[in-house]
C-alpha positions in Angstrom: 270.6 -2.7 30.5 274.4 -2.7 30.5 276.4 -0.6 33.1 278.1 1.8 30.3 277.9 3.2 27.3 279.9 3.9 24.2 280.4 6.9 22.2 281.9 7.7 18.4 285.4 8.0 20.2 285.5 4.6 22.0 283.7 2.6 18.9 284.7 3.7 15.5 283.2 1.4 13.0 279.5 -0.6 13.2 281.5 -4.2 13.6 283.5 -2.2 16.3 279.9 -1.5 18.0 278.5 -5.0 17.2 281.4 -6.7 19.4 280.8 -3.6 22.2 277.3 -4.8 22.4 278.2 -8.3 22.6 280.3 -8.2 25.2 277.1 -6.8 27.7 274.2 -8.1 29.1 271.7 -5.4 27.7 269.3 -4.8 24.5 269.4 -2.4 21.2 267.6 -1.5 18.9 268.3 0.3 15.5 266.9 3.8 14.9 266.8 5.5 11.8 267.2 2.5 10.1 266.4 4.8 6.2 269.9 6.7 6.8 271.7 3.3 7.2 274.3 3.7 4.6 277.4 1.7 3.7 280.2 3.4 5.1 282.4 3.5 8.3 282.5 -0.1 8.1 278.9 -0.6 8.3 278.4 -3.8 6.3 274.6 -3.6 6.9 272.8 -6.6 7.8 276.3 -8.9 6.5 277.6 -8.8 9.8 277.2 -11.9 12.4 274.7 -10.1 14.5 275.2 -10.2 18.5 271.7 -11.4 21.1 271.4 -7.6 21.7 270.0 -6.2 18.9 266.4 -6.9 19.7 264.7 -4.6 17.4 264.4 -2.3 14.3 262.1 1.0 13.8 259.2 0.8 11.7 257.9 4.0 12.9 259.4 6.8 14.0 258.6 10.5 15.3 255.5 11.5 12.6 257.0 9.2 10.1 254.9 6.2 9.8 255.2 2.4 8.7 254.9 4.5 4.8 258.6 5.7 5.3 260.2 2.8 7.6 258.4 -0.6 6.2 257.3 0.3 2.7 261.1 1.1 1.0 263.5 -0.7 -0.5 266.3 -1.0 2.3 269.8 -1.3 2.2 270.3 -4.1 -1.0 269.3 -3.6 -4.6 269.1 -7.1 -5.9 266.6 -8.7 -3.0 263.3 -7.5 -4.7 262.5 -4.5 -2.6 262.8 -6.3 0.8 262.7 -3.4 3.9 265.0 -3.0 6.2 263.3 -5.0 8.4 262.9 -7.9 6.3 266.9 -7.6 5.1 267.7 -7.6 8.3 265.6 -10.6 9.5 266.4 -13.0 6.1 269.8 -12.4 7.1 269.2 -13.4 10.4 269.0 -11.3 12.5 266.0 -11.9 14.7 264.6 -7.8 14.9 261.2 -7.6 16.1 259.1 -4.0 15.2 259.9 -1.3 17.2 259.1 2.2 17.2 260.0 5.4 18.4 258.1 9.2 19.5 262.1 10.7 19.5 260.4 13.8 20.6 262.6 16.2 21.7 260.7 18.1 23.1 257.1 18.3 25.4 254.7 16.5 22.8 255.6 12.8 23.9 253.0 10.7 24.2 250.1 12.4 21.8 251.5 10.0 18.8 248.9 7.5 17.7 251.9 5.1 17.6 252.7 2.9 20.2 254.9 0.0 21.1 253.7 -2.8 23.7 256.2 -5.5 25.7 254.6 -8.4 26.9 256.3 -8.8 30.4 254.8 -11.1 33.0 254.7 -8.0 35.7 254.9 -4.7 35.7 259.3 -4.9 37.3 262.1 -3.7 35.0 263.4 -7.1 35.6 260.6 -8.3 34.0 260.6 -5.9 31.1 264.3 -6.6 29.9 263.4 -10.0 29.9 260.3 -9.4 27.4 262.1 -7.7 25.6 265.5 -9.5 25.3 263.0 -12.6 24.3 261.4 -10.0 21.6 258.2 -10.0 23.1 256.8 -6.9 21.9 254.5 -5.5 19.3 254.1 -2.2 17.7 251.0 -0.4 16.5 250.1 2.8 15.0 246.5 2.8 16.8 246.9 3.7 20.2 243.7 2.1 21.1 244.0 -1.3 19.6 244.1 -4.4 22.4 245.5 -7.6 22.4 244.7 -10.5 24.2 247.1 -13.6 24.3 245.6 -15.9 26.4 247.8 -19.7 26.8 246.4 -22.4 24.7 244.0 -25.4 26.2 245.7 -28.7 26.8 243.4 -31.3 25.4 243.7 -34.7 26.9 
């Protein structure tokens, strides 16, 4: 969503990148999140996290929920909490994203897939679902959901 991007030259540290993103109206979300190490000032999930980052892989390429849930993320004394939940105890408001990162011509065969619940099919509409985390992932491809709005009783 934002106009620009960034690369390692312009931000050199994650806080440097956390106040990048804030500064623009757009979405991230955090790949790779298993090779999130301390280091080049990443305080993990410590810093004040920005609107933007919207979501966190729990899938990714043929690695499943086994690699990116099922660990014990970046802190040793919270009782084998994932990334994912780290990141959300802390505060950070991540829905469950997930990612093909096929580079290459097999996109699309994964079981995996992640839904956004927009109100129509716009882009407008899409960064809108999914700046208000309205999105799901699964690793069946042919699961359905139905939200329907609840009845009013009067």
């Amino acid at each position: 969503g934002s106009d620009d991007y960034c690369t390692r030259k312009q931000v050199d540290t994650y806080p440097e990148f956390l106040n990048w993103l804030a500064e623009r109206d757009c979405v991230a979300f955090i790949a790779h999140p298993i090779t999130m190490k301390p280091g080049i000032g990443c305080n993990g999930f410590n810093d004040k996290a920005p609107d933007q980052p919207v979501g966190i892989e729990l899938w990714n390429r043929i690695e499943g929920f086994d690699v990116h849930y099922y660990n014990d993320g970046l802190y040793t004394n919270d009782n084998g909490l994932s990334y994912f939940d780290e990141a959300n105890t802390r505060g950070w408001k991540l829905g469950a994203t997930g990612g093909g990162d096929d580079h290459g011509r097999s996109w699309g065969w994964r079981q995996q897939k992640m839904v956004i619940l927009a109100h129509e099919l716009t882009r407008n509409a899409q960064f809108e679902a999914l700046k208000e985390r309205r999105f799901y992932i699964s690793e069946d491809k042919n699961i359905r959901l139905s939200l329907q709005k609840p009845l009013r009783i009067l």
